[in-house]
matplotlib code that plots the C-alpha trace (Angstrom):
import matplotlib.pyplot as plt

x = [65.0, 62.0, 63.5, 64.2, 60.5, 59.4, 61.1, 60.4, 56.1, 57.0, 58.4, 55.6, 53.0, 54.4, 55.2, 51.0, 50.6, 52.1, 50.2, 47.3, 47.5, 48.9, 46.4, 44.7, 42.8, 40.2, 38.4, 34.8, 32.3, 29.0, 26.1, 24.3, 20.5, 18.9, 14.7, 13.7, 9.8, 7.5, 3.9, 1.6, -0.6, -3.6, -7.0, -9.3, -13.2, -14.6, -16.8, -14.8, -13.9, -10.5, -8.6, -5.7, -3.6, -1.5, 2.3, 3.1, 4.9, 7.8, 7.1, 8.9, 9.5, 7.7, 10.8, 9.4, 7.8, 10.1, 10.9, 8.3, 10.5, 10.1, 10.8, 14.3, 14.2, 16.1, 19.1, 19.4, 16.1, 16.2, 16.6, 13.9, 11.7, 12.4, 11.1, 8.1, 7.4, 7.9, 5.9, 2.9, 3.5, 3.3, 0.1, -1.1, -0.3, 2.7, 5.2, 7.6, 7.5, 8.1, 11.4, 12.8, 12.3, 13.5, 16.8, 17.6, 17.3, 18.7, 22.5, 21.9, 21.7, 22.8, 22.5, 19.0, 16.8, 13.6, 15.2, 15.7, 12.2, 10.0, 12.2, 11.4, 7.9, 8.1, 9.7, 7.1, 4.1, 5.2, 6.4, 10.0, 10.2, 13.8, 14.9, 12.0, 13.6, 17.4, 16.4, 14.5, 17.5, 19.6, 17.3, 16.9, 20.6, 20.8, 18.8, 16.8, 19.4, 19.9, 16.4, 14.1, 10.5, 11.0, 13.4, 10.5, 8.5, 11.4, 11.9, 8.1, 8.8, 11.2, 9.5, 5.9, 7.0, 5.4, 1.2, 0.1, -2.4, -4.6, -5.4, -7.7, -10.2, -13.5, -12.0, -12.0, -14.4, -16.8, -19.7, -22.9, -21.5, -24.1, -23.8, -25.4, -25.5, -25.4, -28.1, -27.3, -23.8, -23.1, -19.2, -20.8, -21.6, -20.9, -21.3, -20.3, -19.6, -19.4, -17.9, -17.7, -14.7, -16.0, -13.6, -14.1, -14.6, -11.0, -8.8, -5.9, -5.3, -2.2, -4.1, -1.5, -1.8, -5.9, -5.9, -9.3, -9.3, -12.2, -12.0, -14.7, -16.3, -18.0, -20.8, -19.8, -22.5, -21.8, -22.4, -19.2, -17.9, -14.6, -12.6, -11.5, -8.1, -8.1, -7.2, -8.0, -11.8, -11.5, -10.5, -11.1, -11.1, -11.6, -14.7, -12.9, -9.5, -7.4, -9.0, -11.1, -13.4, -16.5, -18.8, -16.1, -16.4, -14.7, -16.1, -14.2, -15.9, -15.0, -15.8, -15.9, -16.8, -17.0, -15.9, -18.4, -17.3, -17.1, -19.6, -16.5, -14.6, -18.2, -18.4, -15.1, -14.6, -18.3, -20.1, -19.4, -21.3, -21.2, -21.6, -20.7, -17.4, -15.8, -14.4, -11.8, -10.4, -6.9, -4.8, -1.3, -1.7, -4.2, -7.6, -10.5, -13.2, -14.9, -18.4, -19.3, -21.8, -23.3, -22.4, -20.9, -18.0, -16.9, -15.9, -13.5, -11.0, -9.1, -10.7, -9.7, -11.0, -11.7, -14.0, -16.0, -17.5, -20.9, -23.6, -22.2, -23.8, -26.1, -25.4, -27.3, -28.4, -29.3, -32.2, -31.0, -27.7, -27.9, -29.3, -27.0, -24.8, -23.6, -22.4, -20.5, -18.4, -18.3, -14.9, -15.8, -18.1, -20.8, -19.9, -22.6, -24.5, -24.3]
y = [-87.6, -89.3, -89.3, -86.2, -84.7, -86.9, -85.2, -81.8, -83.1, -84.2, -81.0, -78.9, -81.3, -80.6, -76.8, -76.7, -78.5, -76.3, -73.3, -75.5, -75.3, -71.8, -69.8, -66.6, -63.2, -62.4, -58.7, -58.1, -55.3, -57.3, -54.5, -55.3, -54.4, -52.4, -52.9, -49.5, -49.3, -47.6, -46.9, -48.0, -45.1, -44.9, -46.3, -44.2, -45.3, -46.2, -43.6, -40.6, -38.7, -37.8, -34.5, -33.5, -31.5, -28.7, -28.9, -28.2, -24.8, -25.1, -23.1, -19.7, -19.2, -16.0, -13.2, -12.3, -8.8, -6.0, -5.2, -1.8, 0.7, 2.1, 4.2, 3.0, 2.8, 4.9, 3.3, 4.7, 3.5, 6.8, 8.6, 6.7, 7.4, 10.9, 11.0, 9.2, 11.3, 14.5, 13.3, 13.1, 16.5, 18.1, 16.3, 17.7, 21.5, 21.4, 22.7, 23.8, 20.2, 18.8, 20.7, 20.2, 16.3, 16.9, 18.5, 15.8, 13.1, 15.3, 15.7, 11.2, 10.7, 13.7, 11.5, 10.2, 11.0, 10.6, 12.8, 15.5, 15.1, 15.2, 18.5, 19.9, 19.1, 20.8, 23.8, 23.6, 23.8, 26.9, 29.0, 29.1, 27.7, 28.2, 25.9, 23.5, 23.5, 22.6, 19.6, 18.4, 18.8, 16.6, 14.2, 14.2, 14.2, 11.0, 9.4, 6.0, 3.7, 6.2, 7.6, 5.1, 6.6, 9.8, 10.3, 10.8, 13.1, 15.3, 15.5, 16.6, 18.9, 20.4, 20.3, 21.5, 24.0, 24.4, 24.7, 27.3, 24.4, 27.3, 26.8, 23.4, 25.9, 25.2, 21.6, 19.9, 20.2, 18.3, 16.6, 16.1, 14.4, 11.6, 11.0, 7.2, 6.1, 3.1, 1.6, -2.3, -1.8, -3.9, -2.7, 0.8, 4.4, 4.2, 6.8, 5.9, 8.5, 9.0, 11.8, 12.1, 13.8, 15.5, 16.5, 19.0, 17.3, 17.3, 18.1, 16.6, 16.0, 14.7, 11.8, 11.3, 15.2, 14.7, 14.8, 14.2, 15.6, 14.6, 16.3, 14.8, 15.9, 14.8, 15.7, 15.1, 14.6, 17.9, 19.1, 19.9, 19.6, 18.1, 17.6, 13.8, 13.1, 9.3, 8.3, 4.6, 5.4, 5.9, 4.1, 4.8, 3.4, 4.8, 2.5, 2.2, 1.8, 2.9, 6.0, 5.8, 8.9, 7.6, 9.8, 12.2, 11.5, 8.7, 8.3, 8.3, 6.1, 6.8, 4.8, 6.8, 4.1, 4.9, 2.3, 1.6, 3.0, 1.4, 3.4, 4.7, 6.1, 7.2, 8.8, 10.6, 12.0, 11.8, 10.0, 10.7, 10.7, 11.8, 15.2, 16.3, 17.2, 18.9, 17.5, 19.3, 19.1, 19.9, 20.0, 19.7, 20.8, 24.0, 23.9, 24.0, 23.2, 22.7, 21.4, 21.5, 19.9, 21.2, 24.4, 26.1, 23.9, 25.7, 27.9, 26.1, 25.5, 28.2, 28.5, 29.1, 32.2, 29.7, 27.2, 30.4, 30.9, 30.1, 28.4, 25.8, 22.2, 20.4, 17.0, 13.9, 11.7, 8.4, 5.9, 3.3, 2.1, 1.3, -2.6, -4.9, -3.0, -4.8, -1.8, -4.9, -4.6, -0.5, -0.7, -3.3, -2.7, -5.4, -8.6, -9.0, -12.2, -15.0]
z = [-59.8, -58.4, -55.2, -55.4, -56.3, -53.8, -50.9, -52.2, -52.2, -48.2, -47.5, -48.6, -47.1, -43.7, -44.1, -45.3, -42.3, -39.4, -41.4, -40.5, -36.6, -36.2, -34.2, -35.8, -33.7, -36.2, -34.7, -35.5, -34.5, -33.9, -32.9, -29.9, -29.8, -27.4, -26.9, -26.0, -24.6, -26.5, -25.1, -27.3, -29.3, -27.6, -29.8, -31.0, -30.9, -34.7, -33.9, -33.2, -35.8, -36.9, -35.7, -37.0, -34.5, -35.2, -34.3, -30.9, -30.4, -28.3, -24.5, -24.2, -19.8, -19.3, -18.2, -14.3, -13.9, -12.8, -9.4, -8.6, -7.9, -3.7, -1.4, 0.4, 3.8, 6.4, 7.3, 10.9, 13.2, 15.2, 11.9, 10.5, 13.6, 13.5, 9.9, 10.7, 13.7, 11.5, 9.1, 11.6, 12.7, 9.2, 9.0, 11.4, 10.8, 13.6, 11.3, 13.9, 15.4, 12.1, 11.3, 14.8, 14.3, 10.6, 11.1, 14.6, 11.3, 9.6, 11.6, 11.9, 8.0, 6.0, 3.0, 3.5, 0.4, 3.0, 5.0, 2.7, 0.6, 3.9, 4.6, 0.8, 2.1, 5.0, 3.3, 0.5, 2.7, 4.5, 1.7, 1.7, -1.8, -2.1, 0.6, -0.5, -4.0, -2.5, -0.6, -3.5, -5.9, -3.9, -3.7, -7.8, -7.7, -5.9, -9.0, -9.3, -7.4, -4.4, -4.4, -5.3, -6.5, -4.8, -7.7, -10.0, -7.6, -6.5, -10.5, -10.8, -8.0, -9.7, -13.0, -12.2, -9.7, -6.2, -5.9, -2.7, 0.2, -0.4, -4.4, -3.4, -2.2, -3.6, -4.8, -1.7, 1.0, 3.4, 2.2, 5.0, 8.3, 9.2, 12.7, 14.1, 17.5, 18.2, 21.0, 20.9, 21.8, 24.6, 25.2, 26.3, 24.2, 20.6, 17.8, 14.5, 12.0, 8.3, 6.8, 2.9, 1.6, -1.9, -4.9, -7.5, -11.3, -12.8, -10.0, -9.5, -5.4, -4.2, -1.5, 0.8, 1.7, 2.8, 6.4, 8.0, 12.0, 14.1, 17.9, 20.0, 23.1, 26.0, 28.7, 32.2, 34.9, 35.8, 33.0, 32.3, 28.1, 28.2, 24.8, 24.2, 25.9, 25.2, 21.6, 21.9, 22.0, 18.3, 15.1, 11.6, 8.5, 4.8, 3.3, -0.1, -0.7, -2.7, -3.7, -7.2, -6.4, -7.8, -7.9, -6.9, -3.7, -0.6, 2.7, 5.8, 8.8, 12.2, 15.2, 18.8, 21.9, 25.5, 27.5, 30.9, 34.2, 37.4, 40.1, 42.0, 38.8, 38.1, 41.7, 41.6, 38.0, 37.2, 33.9, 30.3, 27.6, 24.0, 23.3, 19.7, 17.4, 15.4, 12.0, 9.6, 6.6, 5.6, 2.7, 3.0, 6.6, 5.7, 7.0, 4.0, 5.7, 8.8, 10.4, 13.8, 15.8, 18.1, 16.8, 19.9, 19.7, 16.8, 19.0, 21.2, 18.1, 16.0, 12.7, 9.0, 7.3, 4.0, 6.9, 8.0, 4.3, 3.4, 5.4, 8.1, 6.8, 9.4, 10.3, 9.2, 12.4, 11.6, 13.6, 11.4, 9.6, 5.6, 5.1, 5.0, 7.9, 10.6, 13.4, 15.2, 12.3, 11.4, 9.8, 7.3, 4.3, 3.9, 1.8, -0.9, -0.4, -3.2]

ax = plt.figure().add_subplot(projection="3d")
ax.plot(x, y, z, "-o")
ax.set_aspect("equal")
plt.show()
């Protein structure tokens, strides 16, 4: 029996001792630290006081303005110079010119809402109101995405009916013309002119219809007066832009040189200087108003019954421009000085 108690202790001796060497996995999650930088609070002075800041409101993106609605363009470039060209005409009181030009674009883009508002223009300003009336339908009928802004003026069109050129009478008209010629120009002759373009108090003008006209004239050696045939003796330039009519009134400047002569142009066609013109005023291609000067050339231009009322205004001449006026640079109004 002891033999047998031994041997049972020797058995479970080894059988504790091959437990002891058997190898074990023992998994553990062990965190790993990260040092993250901080920046270190910046030190206020003893001094300063305390200020307690108010929590920062998160930033909203502003949304972008909108797109201003415009004119589309022409598509086709001969269209779209026929248009402009038409444009000019009806300006100018050419009406017959303008339609010809109008109905050429016209056959190129049958679809054009310029096309077909610059014809309910033309239509308008003559009188046929009923034709002016169907060109600006379609053109309402097109709406904002084929129209653009003429959308909204076809739609007043068609809203506020049609207003006759000759209803601005008595709220438009020419102010005193002041005429100064210039003496230190060195490029040759040079007259500038002002011409103040008066509104009545309360009227409502449509500004792209104001047309100013200046026809100049000249005094050959001769002694011949000879109308202006060259354009690119004169530029102009409204002093104020855009329009605000303070005062009720803008000013238009215009700027005539004569270039110098050589002595054998001088010697064949003989010398030029300035002699005097004649300035108008129209209103969606009607004439309301007129001045002439010298007088007699009032005479070589077809006037308006509604220019020939009243007493004729005398022109202004100026020895001396305004201080501050530089007549190198007539187009430009004078910077103030700080």
């Amino acid at each position: 029996m002891v033999f047998s108690q031994l041997l049972v202790s020797g058995l479970a001796l080894a059988t504790r001792f091959d437990e002891s060497h058997e190898v074990r996995t023992v998994i553990k999650e062990v965190p790993k630290l990260i040092a993250v930088r901080v920046p270190a609070a910046q030190a206020e002075s003893p001094s300063s006081p305390i200020v307690s800041h108010p929590p920062v409101e998160p930033q909203v993106a502003a949304l972008p303005p909108p797109t201003p609605v415009t004119v589309p363009q022409v598509g086709d470039p001969r269209s779209e110079r026929m248009v402009r060209e038409a444009r000019q005409a009806r300006v100018a009181g050419d009406m017959g010119l303008a339609i010809v030009k109008l109905e050429e674009a016209l056959s190129q883009s049958p679809g054009d809402p310029s096309v077909h508002y610059e014809l309910g223009l033309v239509h308008e300003q003559m009188g046929v109101f009923d034709t002016a009336a169907a060109h600006f339908e379609k053109v309402f009928q097109m709406g904002l995405s084929g129209a653009g802004s003429l959308y909204s003026l076809a739609a007043g069109k068609l809203r506020d009916g049609f207003e006759q050129p000759d209803a601005m009478l008595g709220k438009l008209s020419l102010s005193r013309v002041r005429i100064f010629k210039d003496p230190k120009n060195e490029a040759g002759q040079r007259v500038i002119l002002t011409i103040p373009v008066q509104k009545a108090p309360g009227a409502e003008i449509d500004v792209a219809e104001i047309a100013v006209s200046v026809t100049f004239f000249n005094r050959t050696s001769k002694g011949e007066i000879v109308q202006l045939e060259d354009k690119s003796w004169v530029t102009e330039q409204w002093v104020t832009m855009p329009f605000d009519w303070t005062g009720d009134e803008e000013s238009l400047r215009m700027t005539y040189a004569i270039p110098p002569q050589d002595g054998q142009t001088e010697h064949l066609f003989g010398g030029r200087t300035y002699y005097g013109q004649v300035v108008s005023l129209l209103y969606k291609g009607e004439v309301l108003d007129v001045q002439a000067w010298p007088r007699d050339l009032a005479a070589k231009i077809p006037r308006s019954p509604a220019a020939n009322s009243g007493d004729p205004l005398q022109p202004e001449f100026q020895d001396s421009m305004p201080p501050g006026f530089d007549p190198n640079l007539p187009l430009l109004p004078p910077l103030p000085i700080k």
